[in-house]
N, C-alpha and C positions, 0 to 999 in steps of 0.2 A: 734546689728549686727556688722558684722566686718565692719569697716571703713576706707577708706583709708586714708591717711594726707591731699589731698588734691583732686580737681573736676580734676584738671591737671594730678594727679597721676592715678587716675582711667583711666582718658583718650589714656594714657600709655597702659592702659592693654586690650585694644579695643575703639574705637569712640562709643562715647555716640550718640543712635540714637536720631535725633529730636524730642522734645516733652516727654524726658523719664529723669529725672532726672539722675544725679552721683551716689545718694544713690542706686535707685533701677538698674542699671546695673552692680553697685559691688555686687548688693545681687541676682544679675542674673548670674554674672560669677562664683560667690561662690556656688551657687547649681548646677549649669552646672559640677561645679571640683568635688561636692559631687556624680553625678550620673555617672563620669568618674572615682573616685575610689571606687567606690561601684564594677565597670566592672575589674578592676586592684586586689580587691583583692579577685573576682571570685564571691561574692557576687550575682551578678544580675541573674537574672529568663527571656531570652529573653529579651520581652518587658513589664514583669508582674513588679509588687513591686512599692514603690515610696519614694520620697523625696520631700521636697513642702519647701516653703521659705515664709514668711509674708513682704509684701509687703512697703518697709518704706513710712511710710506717709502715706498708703492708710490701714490702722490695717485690714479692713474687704475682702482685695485681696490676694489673696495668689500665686504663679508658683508653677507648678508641669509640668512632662513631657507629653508630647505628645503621645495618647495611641499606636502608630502605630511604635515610636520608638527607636532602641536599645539604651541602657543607652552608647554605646559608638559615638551615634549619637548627642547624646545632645550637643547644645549649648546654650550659653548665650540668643542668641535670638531669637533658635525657642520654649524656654518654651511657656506652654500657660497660661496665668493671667487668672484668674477665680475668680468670687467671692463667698466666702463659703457659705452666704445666698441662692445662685441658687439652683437648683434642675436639676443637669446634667447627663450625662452618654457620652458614645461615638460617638453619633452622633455631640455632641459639640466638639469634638478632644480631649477627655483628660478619662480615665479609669473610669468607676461610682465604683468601690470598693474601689479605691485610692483617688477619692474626697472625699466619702461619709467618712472617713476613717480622711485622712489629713485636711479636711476643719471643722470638728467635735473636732480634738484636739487643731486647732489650734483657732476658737472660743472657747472653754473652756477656755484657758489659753494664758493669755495676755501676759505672761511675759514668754511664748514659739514664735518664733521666726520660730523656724528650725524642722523637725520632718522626722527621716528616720524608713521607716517598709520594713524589708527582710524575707525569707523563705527560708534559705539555711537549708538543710539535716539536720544538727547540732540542727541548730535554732530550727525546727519542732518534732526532735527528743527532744529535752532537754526543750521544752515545753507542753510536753506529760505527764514529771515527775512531780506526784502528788506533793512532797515533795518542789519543787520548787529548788531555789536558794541557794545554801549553802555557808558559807561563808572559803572557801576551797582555797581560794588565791586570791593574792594582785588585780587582775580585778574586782574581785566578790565583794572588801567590798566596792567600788567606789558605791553600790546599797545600801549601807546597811540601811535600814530604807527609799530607795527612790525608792523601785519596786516595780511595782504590778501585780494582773492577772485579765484577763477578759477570764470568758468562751465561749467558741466555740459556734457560733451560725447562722454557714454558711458564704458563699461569706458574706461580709459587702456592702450590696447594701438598707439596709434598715434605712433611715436617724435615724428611732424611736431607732436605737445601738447606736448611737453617743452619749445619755447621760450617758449609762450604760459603755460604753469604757472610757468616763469620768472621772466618778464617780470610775470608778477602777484604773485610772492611778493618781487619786487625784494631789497632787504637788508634784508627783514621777518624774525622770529623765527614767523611764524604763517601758515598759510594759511587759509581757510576756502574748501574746495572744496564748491561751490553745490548743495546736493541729491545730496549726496554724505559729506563726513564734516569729518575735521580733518586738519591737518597743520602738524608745528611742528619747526626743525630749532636744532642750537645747536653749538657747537666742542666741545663733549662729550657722550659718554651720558648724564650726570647731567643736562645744562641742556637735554635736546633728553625727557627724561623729564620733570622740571621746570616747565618749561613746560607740558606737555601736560596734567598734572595740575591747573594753575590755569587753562588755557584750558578744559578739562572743569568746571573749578570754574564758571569767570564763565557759559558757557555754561546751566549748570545753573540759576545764582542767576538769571539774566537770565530765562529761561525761567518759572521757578515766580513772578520779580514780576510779570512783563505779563500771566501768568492770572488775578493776583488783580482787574486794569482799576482798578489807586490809581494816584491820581500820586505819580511816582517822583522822588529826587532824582537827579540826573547830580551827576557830579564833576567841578567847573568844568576848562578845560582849562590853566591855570596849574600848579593842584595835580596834575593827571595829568601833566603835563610833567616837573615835578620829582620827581614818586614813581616814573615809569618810570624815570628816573636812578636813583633813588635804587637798582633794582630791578638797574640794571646793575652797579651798584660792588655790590650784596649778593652778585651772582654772581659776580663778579668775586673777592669775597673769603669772607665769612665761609660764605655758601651753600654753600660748597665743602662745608663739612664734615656735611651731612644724605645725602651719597650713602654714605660708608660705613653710615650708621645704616640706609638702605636695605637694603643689602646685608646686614646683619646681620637684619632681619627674612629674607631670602632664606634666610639659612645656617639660621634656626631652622625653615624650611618643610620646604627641600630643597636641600642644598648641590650634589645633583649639574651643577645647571648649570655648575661651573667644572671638571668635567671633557671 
């Protein structure tokens, strides 16, 4: 997860409440920013959709927001901790399609961290198309070899989907749930935002060229091979450094999410 330098630098960026560690309030302010730009880049569905964060130290808790509300209401500390073993829905405070959903990915995979699923217009439209994902521009080959689908099989309130939602996102960075939305998960808020925002992108581009009926160029699969590399050493390294500039457009909106 992202980490700050120090327990004093975190403490900078809100007072760590009693009893809660450094780590897990940076990784509470870091999805609190994830569900404030999801609202920033129009993404959010009222009070629907979710983002969920794994809990440092505690592998089997996870945050996710509060079902009652707006992703521009969120902060640091009214997430609610849930643990993915439960079997919840809204009388516990937190959405059963968005637990049953984020607690399901985030148990499968250990070395996921972060997990954002939207349904914007685009999103649900451009995962209607049988054909899928094309490799049609620089967003799109960031997937190449790491997306998958699962088909439509109603509201996700049915714990017995979790393995087959699984089993189809394999150790992809992406899903594309069929007439339904997106979903993209990554070992941090930054890469599990990141993504989401370039799979919104290819979606988009891919979208607006098939209306035009030109033929299109693909990106032979050599060069998609090596630019998704290339895509993982950028996160791996220098990409690190656009999540604070994130965050700083956050601070000039409305800082209170890190309280």
């Amino acid at each position: 997860m992202n980490k700050p330098t120090s327990s004093a630098e975190v403490a900078k960026a809100g007072k760590v409440p009693a009893g809660m560690s450094a780590e897990e309030w940076q990784a509470r302010i870091d999805l609190a920013a994830v569900y404030r730009l999801v609202a920033h880049y129009g993404w959010d569905d009222v009070i629907y959709n979710h983002a969920s964060m794994r809990v440092p130290g505690e592998p089997r808790m996870f945050l996710m927001k509060r079902h009652e509300l707006l992703y521009t209401e969120v902060t640091a500390s009214n997430l609610a901790k849930v643990s993915m073993d439960e079997d919840l829905d809204e009388s516990s405070g937190v959405n059963r399609p968005g637990f049953t959903l984020h607690g399901g990915v985030l148990a499968a995979r250990p070395d996921v961290n972060c997990a954002l699923h939207m349904h914007t217009e685009i999103g649900m439209a451009f995962s209607a198309l049988k054909h899928g994902l094309r490799m049609l521009s620089q967003p799109a080959v960031r997937f190449y070899n790491r997306i998958g689908y699962h088909p439509y099989e109603g509201l996700t309130e049915d714990f017995g989907e979790r393995e087959r939602i699984a089993r189809n996102l394999g150790d992809g960075k992406a899903l594309v749930m069929r007439n339904h939305g997106l979903l993209t998960v990554g070992r941090t808020a930054r890469d599990a935002f990141v993504l989401m925002e370039h799979l919104a992108e290819a979606a988009d581009i891919q979208m607006r060229l098939e209306a035009t009926g030109a033929e299109l160029i693909e990106i032979p699969p050599d060069v998609c091979a090596k630019t998704a590399e290339q895509f993982d050493a950028h996160d791996r390294g220098r990409g690190q450094a656009d999540w604070p500039a994130y965050i700083r457009i956050l601070d000039g909106i409305d800082p209170g999410f890190r309280t």
